[in-house]
Backbone bond lengths (Angstrom), bond angles and torsions (degrees), N, CA, C in turn:
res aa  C-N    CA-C-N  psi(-1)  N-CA   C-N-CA  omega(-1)  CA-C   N-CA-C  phi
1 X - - - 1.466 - - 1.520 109.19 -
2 X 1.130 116.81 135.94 1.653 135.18 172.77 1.104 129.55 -153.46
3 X 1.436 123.44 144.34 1.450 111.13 -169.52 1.807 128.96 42.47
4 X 1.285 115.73 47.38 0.814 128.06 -144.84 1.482 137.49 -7.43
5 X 1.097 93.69 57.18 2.352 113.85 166.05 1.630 82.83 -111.04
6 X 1.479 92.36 175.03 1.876 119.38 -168.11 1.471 102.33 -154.83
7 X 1.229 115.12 135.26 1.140 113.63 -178.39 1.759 98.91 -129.10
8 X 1.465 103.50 114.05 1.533 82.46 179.50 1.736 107.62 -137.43
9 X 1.483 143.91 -176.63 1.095 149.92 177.66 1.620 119.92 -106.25
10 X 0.786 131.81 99.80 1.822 136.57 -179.04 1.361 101.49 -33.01
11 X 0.951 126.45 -27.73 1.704 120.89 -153.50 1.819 101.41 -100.97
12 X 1.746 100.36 -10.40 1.812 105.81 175.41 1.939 110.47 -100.20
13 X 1.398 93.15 -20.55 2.025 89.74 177.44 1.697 115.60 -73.79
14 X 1.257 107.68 156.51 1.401 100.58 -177.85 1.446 113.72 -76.77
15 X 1.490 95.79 155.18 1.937 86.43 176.14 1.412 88.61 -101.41
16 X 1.738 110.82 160.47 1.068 133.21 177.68 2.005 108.36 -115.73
17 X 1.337 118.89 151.49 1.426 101.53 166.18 1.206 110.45 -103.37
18 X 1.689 91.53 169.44 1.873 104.48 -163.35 1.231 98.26 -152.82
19 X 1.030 138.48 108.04 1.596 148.24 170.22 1.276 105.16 25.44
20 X 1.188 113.63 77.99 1.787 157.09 -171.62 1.704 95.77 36.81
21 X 0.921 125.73 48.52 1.701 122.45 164.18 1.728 91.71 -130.00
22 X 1.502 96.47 160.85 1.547 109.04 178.39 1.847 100.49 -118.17
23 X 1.647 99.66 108.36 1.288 124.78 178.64 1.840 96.66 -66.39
24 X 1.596 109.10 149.38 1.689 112.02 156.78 2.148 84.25 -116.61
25 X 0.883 83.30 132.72 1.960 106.35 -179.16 1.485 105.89 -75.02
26 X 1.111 131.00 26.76 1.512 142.46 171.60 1.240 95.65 -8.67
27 X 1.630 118.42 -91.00 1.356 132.20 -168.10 1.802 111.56 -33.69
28 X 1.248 102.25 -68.20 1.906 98.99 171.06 1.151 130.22 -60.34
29 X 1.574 121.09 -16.65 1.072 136.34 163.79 1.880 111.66 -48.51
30 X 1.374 89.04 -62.39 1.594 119.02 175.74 1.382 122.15 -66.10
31 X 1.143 105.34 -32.84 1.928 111.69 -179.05 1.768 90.87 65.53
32 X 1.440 122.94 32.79 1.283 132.37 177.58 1.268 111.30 -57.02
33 X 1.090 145.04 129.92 1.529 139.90 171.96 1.405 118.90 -120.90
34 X 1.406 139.36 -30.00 1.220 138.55 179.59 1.421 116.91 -73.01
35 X 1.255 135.64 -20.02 1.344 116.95 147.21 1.690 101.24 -150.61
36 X 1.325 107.41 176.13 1.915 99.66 167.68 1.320 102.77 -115.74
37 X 1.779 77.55 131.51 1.522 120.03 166.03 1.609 110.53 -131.21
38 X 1.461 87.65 148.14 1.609 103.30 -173.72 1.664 100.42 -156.20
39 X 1.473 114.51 175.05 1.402 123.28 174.29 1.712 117.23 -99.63
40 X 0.852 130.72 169.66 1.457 129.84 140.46 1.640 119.67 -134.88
41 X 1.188 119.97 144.44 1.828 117.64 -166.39 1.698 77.46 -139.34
42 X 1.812 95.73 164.86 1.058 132.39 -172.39 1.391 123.42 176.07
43 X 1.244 124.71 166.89 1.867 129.54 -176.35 1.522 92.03 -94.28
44 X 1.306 114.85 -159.07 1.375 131.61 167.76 1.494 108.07 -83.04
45 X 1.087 128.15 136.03 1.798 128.84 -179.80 1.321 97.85 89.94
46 X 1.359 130.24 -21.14 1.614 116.56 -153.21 1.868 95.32 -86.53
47 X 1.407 106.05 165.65 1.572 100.28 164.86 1.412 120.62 -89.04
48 X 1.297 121.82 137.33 1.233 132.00 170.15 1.333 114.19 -101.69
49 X 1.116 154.85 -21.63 1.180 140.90 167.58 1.570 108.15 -133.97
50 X 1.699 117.45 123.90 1.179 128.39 -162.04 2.303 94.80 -63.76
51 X 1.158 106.70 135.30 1.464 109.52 -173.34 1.573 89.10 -83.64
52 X 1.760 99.30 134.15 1.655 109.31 -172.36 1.691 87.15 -170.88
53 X 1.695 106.83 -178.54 1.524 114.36 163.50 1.785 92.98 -133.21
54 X 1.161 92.69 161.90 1.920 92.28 173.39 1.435 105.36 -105.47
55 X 1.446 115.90 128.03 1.504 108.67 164.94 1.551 119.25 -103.86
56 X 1.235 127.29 -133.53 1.200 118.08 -141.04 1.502 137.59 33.45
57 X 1.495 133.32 -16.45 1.098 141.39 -105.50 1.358 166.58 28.64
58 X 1.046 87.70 43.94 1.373 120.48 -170.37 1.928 99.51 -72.47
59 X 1.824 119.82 152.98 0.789 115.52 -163.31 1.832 97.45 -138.51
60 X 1.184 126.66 171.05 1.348 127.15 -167.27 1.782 111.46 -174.37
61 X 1.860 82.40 132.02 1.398 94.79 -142.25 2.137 87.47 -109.11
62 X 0.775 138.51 90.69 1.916 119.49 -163.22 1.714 91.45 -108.24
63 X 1.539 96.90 138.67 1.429 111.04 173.38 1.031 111.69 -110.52
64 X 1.525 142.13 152.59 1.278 118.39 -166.54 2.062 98.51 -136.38
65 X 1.818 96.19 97.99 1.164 123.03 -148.29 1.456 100.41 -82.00
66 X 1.470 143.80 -5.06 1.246 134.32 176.64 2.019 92.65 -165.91
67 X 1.561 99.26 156.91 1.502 110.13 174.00 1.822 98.27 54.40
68 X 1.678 96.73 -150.56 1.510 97.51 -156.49 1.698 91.63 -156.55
69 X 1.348 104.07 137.58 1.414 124.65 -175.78 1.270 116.72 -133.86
70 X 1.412 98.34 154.16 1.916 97.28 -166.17 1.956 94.32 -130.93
71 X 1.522 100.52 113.46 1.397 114.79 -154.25 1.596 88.48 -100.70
72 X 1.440 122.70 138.79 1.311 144.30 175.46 1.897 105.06 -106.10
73 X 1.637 114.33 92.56 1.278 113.00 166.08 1.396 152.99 -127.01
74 X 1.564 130.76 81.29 1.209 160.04 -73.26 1.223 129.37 17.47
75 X 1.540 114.88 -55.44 1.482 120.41 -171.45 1.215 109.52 -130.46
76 X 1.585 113.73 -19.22 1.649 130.27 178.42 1.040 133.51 -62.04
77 X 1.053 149.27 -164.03 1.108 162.39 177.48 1.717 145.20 -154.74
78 X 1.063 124.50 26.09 2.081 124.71 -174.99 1.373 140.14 -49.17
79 X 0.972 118.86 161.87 1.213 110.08 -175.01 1.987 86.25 -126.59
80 X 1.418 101.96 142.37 1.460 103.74 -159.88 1.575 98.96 -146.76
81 X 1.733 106.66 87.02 1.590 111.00 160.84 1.209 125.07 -62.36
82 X 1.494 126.68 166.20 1.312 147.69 175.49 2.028 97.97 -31.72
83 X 1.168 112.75 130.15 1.679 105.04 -178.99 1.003 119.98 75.10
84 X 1.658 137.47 20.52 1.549 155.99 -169.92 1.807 80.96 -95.57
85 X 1.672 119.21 149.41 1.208 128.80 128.23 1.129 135.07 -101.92
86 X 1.350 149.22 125.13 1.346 139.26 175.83 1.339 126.45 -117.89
87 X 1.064 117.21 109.26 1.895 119.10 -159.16 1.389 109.05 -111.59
88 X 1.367 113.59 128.60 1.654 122.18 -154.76 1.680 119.97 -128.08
89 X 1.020 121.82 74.38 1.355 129.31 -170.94 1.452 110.04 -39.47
90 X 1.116 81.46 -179.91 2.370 87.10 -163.61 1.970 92.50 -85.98
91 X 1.072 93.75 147.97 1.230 98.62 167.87 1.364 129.46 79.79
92 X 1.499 107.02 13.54 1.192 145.64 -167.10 2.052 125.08 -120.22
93 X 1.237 115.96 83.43 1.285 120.91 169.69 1.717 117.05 -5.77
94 X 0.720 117.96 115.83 1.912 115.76 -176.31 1.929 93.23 -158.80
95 X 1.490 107.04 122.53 1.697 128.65 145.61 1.415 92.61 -140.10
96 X 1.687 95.98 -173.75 1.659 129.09 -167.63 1.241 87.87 -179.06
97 X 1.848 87.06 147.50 1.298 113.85 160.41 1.478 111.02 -118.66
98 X 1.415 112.11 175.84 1.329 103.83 162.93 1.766 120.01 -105.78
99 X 1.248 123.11 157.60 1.646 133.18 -152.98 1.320 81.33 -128.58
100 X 1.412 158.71 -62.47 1.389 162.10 162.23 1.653 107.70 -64.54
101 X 1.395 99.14 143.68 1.702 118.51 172.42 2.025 92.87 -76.92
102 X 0.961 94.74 150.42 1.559 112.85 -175.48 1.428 123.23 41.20
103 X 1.528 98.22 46.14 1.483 112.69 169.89 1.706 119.24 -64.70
104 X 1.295 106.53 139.85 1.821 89.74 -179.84 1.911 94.34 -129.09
105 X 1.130 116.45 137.06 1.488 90.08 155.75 1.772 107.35 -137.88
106 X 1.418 118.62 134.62 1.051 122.95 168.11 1.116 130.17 -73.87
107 X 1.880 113.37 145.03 1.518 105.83 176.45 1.784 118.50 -137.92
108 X 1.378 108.42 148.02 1.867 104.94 -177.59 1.603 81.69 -116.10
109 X 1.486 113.87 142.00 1.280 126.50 156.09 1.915 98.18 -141.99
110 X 1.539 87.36 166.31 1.418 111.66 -161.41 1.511 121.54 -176.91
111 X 1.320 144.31 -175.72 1.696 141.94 -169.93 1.383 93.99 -138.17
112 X 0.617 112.26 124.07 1.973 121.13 166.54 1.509 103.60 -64.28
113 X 1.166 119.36 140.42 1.697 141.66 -148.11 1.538 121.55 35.59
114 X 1.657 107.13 15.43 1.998 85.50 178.33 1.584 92.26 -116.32
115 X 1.031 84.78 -163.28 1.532 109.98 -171.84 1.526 104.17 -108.21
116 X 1.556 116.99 114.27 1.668 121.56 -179.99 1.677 103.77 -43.13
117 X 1.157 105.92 142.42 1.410 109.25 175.02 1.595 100.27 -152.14
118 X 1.441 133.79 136.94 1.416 150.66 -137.42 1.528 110.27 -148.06
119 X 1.121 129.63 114.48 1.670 122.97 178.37 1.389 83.73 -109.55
120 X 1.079 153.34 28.72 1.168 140.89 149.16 1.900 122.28 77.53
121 X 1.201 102.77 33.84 1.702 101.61 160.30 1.188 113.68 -60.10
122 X 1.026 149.00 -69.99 0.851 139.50 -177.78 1.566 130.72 -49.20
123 X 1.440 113.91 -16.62 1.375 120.91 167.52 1.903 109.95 -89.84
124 X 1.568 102.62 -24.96 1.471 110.82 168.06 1.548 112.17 -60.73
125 X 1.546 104.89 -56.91 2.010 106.29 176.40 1.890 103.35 -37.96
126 X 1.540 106.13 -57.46 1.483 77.47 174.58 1.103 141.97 -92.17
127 X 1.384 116.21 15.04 1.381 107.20 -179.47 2.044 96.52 -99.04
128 X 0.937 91.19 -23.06 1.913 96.30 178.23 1.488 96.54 -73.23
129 X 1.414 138.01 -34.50 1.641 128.62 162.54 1.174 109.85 -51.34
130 X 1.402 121.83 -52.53 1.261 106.24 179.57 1.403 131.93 -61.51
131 X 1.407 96.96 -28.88 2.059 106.22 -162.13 1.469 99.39 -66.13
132 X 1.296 92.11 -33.36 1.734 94.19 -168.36 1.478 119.74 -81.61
133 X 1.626 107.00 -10.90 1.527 118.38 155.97 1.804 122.49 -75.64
134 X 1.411 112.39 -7.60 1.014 109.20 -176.53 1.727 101.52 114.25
135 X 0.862 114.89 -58.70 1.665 111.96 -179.54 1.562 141.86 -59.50
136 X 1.388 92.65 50.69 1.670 108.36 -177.07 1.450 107.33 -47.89
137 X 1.708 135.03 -36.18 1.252 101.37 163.77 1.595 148.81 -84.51
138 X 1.255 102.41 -6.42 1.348 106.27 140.94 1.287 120.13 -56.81
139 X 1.451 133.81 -68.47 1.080 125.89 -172.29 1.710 124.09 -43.76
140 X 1.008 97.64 -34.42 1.675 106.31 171.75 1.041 103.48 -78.89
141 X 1.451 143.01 -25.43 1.537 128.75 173.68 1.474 111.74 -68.54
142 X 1.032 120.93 -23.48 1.404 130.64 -179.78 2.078 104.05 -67.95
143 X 1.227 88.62 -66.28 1.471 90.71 -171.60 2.000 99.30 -66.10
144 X 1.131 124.20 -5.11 1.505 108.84 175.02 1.341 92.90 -82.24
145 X 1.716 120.48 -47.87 1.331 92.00 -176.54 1.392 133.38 -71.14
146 X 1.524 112.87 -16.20 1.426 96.07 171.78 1.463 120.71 -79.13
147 X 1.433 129.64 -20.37 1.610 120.64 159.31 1.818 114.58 -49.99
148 X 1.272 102.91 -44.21 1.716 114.06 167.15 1.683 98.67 -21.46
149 X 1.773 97.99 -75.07 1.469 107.93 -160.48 1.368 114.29 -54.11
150 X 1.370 97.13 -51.71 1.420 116.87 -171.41 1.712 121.25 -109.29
151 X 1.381 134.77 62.42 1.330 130.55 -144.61 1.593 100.76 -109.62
152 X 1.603 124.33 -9.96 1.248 124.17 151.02 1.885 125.29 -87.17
153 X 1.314 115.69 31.92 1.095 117.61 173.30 1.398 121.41 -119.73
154 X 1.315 129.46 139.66 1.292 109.12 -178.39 1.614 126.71 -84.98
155 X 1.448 87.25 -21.28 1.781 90.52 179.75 1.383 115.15 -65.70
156 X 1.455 131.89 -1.47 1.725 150.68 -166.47 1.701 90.73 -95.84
157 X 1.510 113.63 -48.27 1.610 111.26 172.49 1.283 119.41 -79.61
158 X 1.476 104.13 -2.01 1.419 90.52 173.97 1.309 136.53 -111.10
159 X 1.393 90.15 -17.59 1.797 108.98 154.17 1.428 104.42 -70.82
160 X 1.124 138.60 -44.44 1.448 141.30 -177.66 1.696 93.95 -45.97
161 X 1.233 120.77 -66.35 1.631 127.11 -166.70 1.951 106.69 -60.92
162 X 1.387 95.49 -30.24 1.327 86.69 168.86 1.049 154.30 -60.13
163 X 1.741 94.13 -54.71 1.440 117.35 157.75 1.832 128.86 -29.41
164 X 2.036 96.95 -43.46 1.445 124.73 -174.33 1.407 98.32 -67.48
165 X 1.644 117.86 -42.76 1.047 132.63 -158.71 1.887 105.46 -75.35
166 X 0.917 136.91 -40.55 1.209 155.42 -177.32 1.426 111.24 -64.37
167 X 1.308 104.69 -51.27 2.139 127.34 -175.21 1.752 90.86 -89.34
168 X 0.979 123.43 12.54 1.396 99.29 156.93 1.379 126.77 99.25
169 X 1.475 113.88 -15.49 1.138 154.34 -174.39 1.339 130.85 -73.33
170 X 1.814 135.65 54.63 1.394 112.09 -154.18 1.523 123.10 -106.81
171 X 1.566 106.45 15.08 1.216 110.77 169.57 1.862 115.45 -72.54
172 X 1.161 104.65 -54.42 1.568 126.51 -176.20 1.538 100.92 -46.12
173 X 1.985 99.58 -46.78 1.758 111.88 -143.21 2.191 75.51 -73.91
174 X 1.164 115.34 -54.81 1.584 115.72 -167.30 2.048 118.53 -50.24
175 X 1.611 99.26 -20.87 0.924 99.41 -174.56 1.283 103.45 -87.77
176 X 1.544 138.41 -43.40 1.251 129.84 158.89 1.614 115.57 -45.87
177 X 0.914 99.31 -48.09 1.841 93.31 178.24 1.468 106.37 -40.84
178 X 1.461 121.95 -61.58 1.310 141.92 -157.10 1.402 81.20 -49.21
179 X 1.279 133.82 -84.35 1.457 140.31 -172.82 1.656 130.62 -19.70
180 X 1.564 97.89 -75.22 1.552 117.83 137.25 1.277 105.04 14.13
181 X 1.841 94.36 -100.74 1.638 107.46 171.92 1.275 129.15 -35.26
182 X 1.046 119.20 -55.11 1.622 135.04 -174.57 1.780 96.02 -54.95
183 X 1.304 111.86 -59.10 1.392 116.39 -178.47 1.676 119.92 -49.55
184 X 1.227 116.90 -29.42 1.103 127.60 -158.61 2.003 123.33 -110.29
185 X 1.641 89.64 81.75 1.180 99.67 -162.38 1.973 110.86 -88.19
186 X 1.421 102.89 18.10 1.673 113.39 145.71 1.131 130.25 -96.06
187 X 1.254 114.10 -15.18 1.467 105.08 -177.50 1.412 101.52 88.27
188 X 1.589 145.80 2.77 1.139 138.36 139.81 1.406 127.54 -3.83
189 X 0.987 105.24 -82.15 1.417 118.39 -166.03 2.027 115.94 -68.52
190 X 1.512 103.55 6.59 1.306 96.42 168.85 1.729 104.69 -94.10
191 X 1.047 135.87 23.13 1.366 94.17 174.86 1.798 98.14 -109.83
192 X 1.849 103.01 -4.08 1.578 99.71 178.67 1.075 107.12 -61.29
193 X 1.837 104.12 -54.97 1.692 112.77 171.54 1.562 119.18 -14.94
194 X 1.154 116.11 -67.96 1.397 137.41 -177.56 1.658 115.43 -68.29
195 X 1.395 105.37 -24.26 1.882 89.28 -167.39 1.587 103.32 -130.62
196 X 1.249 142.26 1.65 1.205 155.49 -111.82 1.524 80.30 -142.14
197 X 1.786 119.47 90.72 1.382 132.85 164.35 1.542 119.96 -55.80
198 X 1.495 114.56 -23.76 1.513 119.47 176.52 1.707 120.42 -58.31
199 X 1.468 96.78 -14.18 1.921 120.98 -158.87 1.321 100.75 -102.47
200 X 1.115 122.00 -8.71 1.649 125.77 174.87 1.243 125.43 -70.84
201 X 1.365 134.24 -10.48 1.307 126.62 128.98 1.752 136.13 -81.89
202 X 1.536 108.06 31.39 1.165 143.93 151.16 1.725 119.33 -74.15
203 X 1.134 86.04 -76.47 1.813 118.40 -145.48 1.926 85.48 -46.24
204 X 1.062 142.12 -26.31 1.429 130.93 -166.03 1.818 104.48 -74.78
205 X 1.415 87.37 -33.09 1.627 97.08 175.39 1.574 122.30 -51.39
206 X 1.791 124.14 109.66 1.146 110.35 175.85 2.201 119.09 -55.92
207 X 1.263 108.25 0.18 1.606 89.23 166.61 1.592 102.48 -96.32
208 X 1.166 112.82 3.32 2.206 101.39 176.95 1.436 82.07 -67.23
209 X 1.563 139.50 -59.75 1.562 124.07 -167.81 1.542 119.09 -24.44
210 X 1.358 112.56 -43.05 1.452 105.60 -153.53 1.590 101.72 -104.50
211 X 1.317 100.62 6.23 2.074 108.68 156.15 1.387 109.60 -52.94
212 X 1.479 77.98 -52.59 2.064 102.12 -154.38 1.800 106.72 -79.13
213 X 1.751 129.66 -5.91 0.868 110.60 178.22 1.344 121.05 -95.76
């Protein structure tokens, strides 16, 4: 890094896991902000892209930058070599696997007319890789830096509280919550409050009440 550009190689960042696929954290890597992008790698058989749809409208563009992947999209089916694009509208069924050992395929998603905005899963996958290796202070360095990036958002405090929330932790995890809230002048963040199974060794706590009011 110099002058602040970065030049870096996918195959040197750590992967993080993500609902059994192994994420590369591009975006946190990058402190990227104009849209999210990240990697996904895998062997042959392994999954490359966690099976989901994007809502809001959100849109997704995956290149498939080394080896060869066979992309599942709504009802379809491809087979997608090295230099394949595959572009996936919101609301629309999209996984992959990989067909080659050290498949990678990259992806930019984003909404046509807003402004990218990030609560940081993807900076959570790695700091939750780590916690669960033992290295909660790394893992918390991760989530400081993404409040760094992002310190007017609430979804940045709320992965932050999670992380706390997960390791056992519910003083730290409540004080990010508290924030969260404060940050969150949609009302977002109540339906995690409410549905978000990770928080269940919370909810007995008389301060989970004042999440939920």
């Amino acid at each position: 890094m110099s002058d602040g550009y970065t030049i870096l190689t996918l195959d040197k960042l750590e992967t993080a896991s993500h609902r059994g696929s192994n994420l590369i954290p591009v975006r946190h890597a990058l402190g990227f902000r104009p849209a999210g992008v990240n990697a996904w790698k895998a062997d042959a058989g392994g999954q490359l892209i966690p099976p989901h749809e994007e809502d809001r409208g959100s849109q997704e563009l995956y290149a498939v930058v080394r080896g060869r992947a066979r992309f599942t999209v709504g009802e379809e089916e491809a087979e997608a070599p090295a230099g394949t694009l595959v572009f996936v509208p919101a609301e629309t069924f999209r996984t992959a696997v990989a067909a080659e050992d050290n498949t990678i395929v990259f992806v930019v998603g984003g909404w046509i007319g807003e402004a990218f905005e990030t609560g940081g899963w993807d900076s959570f996958a790695l700091a939750d890789t780590y916690r669960q290796a033992g290295w909660l202070d790394e893992a918390r360095a991760v989530m400081e830096q993404l409040i760094a990036q992002r310190a007017d958002y609430w979804a940045s405090s709320y992965n932050a509280g999670l992380l706390e929330a997960l390791a056992g932790n519910a003083d730290p995890a409540f004080e990010h919550f508290r924030r969260a809230k404060e940050l969150d002048s949609e009302g977002e963040s109540a339906a995690f409050f409410r549905e978000d199974r990770r928080l269940d060794s919370l909810r007995d706590d008389p301060r989970f009440e004042e999440l939920l009011a």
